[in-house]
Backbone as JSON, one array per atom type, in Angstrom:
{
  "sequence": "XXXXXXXXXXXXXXXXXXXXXXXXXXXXXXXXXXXXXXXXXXXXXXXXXXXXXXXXXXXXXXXXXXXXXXXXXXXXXXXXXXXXXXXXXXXXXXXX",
  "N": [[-3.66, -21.72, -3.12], [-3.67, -19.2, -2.52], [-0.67, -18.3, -1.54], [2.33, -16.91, -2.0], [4.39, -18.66, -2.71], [3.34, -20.5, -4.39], [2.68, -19.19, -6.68], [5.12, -18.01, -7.55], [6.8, -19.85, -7.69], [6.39, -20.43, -10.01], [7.17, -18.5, -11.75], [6.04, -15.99, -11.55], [6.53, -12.68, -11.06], [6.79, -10.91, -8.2], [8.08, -8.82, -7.58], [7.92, -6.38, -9.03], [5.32, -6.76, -10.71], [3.47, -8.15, -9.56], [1.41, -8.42, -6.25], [0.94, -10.43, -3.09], [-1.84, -10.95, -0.63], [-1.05, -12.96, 1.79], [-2.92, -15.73, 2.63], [-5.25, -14.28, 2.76], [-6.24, -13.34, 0.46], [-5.95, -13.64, -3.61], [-3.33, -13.29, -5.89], [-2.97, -9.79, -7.01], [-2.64, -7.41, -9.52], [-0.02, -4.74, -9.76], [-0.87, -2.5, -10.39], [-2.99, -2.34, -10.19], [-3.37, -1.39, -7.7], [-4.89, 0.21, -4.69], [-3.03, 3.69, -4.28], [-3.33, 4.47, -1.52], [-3.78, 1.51, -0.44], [-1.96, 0.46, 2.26], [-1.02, -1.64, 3.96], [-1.86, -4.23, 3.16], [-3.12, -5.58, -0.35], [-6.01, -5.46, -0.34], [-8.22, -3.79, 0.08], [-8.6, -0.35, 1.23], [-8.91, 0.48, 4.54], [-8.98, 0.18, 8.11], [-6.61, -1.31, 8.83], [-4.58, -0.09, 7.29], [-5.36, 2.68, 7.69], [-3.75, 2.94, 10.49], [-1.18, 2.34, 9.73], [-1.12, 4.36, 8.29], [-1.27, 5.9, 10.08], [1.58, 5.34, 12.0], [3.74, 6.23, 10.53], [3.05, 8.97, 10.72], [3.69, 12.39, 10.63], [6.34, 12.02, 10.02], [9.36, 12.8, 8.5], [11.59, 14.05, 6.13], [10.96, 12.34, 3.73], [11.41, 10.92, 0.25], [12.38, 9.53, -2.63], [14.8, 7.96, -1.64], [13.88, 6.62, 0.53], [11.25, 5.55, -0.8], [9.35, 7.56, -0.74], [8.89, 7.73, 2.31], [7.78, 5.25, 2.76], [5.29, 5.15, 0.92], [3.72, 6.72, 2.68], [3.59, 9.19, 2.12], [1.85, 10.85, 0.79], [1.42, 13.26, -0.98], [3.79, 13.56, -1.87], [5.52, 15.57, -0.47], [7.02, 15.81, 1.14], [6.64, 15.06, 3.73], [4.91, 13.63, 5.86], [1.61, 14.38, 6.56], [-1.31, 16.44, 7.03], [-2.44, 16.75, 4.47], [-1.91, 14.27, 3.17], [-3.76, 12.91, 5.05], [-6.14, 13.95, 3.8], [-5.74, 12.67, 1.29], [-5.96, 10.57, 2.22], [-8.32, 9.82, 3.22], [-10.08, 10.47, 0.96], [-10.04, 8.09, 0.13], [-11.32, 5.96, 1.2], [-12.08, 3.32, 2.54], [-12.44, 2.03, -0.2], [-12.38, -0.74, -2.57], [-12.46, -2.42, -0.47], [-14.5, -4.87, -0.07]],
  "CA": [[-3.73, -20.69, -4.16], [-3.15, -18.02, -1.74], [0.35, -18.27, -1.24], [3.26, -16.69, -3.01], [5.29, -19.5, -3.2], [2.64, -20.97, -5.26], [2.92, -18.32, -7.76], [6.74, -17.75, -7.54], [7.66, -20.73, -8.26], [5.55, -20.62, -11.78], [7.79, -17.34, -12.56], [5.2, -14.58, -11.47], [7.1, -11.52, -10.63], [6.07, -10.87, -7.22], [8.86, -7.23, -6.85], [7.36, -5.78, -9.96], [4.03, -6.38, -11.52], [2.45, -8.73, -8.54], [1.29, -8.11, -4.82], [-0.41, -10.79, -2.53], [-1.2, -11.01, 0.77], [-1.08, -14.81, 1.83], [-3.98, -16.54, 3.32], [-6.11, -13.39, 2.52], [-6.35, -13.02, -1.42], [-5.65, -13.96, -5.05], [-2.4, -12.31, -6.67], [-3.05, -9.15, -7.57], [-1.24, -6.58, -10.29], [0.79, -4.2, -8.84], [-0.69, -1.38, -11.02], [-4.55, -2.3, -9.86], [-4.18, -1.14, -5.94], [-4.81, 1.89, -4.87], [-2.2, 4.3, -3.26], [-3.54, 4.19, -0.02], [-3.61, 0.48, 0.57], [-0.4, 0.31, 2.15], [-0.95, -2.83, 4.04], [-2.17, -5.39, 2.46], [-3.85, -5.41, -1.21], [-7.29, -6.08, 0.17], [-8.69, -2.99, 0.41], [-8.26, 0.53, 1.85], [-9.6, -0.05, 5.94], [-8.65, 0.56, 9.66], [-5.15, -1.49, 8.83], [-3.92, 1.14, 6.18], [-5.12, 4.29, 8.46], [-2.66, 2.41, 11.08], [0.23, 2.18, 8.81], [-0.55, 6.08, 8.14], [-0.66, 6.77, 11.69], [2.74, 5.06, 12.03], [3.95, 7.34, 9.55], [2.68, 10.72, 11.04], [4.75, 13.56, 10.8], [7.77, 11.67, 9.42], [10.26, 14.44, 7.49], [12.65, 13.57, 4.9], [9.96, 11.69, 2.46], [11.74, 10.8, -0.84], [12.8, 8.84, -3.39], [15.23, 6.72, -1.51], [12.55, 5.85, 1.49], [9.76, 5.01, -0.87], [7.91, 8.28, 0.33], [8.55, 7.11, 4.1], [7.14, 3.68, 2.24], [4.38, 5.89, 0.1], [2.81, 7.32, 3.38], [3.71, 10.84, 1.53], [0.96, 10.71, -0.92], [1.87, 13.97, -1.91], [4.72, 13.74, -2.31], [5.69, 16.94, 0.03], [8.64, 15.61, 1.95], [7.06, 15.16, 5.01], [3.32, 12.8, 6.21], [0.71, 15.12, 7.37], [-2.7, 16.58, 7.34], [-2.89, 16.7, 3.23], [-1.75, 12.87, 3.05], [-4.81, 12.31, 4.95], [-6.98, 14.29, 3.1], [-5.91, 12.17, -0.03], [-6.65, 9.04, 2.82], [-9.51, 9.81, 3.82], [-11.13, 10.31, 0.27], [-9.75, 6.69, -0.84], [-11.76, 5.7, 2.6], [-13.0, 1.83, 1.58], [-12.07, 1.98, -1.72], [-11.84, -2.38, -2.83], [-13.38, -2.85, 0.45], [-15.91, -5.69, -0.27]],
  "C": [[-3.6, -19.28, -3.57], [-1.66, -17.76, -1.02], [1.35, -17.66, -2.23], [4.09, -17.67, -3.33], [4.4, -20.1, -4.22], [2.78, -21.01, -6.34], [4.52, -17.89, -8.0], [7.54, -19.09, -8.09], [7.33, -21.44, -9.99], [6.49, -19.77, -12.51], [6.82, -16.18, -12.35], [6.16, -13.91, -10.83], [6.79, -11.04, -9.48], [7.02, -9.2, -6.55], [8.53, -6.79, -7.64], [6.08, -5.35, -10.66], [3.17, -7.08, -10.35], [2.59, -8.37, -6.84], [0.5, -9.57, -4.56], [-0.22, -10.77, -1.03], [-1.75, -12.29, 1.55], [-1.96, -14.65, 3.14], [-5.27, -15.95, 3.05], [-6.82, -13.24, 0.91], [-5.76, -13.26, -2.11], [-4.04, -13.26, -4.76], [-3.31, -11.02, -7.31], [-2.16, -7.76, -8.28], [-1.26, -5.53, -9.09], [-0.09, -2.85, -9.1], [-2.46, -1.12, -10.82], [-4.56, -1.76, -8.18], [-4.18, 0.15, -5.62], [-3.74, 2.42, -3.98], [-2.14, 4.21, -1.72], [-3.78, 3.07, 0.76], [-2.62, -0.18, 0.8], [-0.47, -1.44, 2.7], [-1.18, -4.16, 4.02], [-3.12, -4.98, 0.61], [-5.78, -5.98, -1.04], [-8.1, -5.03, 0.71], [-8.32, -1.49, 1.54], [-9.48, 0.64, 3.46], [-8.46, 0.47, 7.03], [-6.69, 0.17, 9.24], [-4.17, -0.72, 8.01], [-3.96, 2.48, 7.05], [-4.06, 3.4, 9.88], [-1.34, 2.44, 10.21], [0.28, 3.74, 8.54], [-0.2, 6.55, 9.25], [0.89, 5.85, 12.35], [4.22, 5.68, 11.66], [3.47, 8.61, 10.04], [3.5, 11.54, 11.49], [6.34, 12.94, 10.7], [8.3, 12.9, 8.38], [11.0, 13.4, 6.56], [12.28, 12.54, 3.92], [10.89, 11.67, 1.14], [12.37, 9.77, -1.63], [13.34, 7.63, -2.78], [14.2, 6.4, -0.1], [11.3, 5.25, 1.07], [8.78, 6.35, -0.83], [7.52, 7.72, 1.64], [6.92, 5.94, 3.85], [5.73, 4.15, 1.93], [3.55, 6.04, 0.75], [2.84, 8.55, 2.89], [3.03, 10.63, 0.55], [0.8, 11.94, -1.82], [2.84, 14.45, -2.15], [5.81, 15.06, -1.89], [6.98, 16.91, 0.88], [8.02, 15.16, 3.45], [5.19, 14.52, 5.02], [3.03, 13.93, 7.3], [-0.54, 15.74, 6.86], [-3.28, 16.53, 5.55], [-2.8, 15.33, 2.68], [-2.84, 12.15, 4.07], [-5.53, 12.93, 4.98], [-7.25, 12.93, 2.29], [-6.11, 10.88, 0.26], [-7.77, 8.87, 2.75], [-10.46, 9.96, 2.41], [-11.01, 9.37, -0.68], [-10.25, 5.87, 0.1], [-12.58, 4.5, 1.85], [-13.04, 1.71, 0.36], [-11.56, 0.67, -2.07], [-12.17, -2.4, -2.06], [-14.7, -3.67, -0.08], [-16.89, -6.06, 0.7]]
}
């Protein structure tokens, strides 16, 4: 029950309305996670501020990158010290 094929092969939408991240957790909607948990839906933690610091000080943020894959959380063109502001106060946020 933690697998996408599970659910994919029922017809769940898994590029639109569903996320999971196999072995770890349920399916969950696309429209329940928060901004800042880039890598995995399982809470905002150490593996998300890694994925920002991967992302640090990338330029050319927009549309067709995702937001340098929605590390630009504001949307400014470019990952840096205000994209983790808006990290740091989503800090364990779904963390159980």
């Amino acid at each position: 029950m933690q697998t996408k094929n599970t659910f994919s092969s029922a017809g769940w939408d898994f590029n639109y309305v569903w996320e999971i991240c196999e072995g770890i957790n349920y399916p969950v909607l696309l429209s329940l996670i928060p901004p800042c948990d880039f890598a995995c839906p399982d809470g905002i933690d150490f593996m998300d501020m890694s994925f920002l610091a991967s992302h640090w000080l990338d330029v050319d943020c927009d549309a067709s990158n995702h937001y340098c894959q929605s590390t630009d959380l504001d949307k400014s063109g470019a990952v840096g010290v205000s994209d983790l502001g808006i990290f740091a106060d989503s800090w364990l946020e779904g963390v159980e």
